[in-house]
C-alpha positions, 0 to 999 in steps of 0.5 A: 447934182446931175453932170452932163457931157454934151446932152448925156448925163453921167451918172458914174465915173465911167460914164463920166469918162466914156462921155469926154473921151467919145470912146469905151474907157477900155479901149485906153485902160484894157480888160483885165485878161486880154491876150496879147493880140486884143491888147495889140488890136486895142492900141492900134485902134487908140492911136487912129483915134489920138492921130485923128484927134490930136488935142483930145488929150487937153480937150479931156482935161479941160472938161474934166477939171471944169467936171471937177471944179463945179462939183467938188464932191466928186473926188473927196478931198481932204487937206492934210495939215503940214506938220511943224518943222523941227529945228535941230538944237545947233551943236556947239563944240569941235568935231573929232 
């Protein structure tokens, strides 16, 4: 099954990512190694882009959850049985 974002085909995660968000995932995540003033840099550039663009953080998570819900073999997601709960034997007798 092939996932678009707009007319661009995501083929990765990443490009899953890059697509919704309009922007490098390394501009939010970083680089492993980048000094103290790329990362300043960075984050300056990030919040122009959240100033301009206030709802971007719901619109991602709306499209991302409908990404999710139409294609469930993204994320492998197995549900865990709950265990049975134990009930402690009630303890008769007065305390010391």
């Amino acid at each position: 099954m092939r996932t678009y974002i707009g007319h661009q085909q995501a083929v990765s995660a990443a490009d899953f990512a890059e697509l919704a968000l309009g922007t490098p995932v390394e501009l939010w995540l970083g680089v492993e190694g980048e000094t103290d003033e790329e990362r300043a840099a960075r984050e300056d550039a990030a919040r122009d882009i959240l100033a301009d663009n206030p709802d971007l953080p719901d619109d991602l998570i709306r499209i991302a959850a409908q990404v999710i819900e139409e294609n469930p073999d993204l994320v492998d997601v197995i549900p865990l049985a709950r265990p049975a709960r134990r009930r402690r034997a009630a303890r008769k007798g007065v305390a010391a």
